[in-house]
N, C-alpha and C positions, 0 to 999 in steps of 0.2 A: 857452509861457512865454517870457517875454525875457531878451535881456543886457540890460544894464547893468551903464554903467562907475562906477562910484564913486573920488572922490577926498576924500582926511579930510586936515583941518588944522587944530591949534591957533594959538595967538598966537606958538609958536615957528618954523610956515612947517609946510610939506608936507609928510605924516606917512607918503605913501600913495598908491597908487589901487589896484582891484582891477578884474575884471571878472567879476561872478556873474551865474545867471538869478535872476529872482522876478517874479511875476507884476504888481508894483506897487512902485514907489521903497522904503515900508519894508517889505516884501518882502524886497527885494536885500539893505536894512542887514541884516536877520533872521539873511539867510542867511550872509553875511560873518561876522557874529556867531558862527555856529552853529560855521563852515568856521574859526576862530581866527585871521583876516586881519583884522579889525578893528582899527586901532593907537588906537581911541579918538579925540578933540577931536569935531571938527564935522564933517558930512559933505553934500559935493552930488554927486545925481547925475545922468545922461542915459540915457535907453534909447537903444539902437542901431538907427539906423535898417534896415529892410530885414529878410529872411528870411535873411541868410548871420550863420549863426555862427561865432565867430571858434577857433580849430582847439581840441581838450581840452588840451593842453598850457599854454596860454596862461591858461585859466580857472582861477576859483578859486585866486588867488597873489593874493600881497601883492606892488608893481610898488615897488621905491624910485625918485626922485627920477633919482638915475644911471642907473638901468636907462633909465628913460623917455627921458630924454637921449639915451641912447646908440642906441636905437632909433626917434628918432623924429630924430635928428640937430641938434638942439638944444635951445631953450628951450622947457618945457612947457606949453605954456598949452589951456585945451580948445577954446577955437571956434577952434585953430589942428589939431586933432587930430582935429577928427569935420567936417573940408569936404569 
């Protein structure tokens, strides 16, 4: 089964991102779904490349906008996030 990261956004900007397994994109949404991390609007996502998953602590959360910031050391954007 894979990660993937999921990021959800309405018209009012960025709702989100989570990181679940599922074996196919809606899959992942299912299981987000399932896990009560889905904040709703629209969603894209990316599997993770490679066999290392990322530690259990980290998975299955709902990530806000700050957090992400805060750990990625600034502005979010994804093909600045999975190089």
């Amino acid at each position: 089964m894979s990660v993937w990261w999921l990021s959800f956004a309405n018209d009012g900007g960025f709702l989100g991102g989570a990181l679940v397994r599922g074996d196919t994109f809606p899959h992942a949404i299912a299981e987000a779904h399932r896990l009560g991390i889905n904040p709703g609007g629209e969603v894209q996502g990316v599997e993770l490349p490679g066999d290392d998953e990322p530690p259990d602590h980290e998975m299955n959360r709902l990530y806000s906008k700050a957090e992400l910031e805060s750990e990625l050391g600034g502005a979010v954007r994804m093909d600045d996030a999975f190089e």
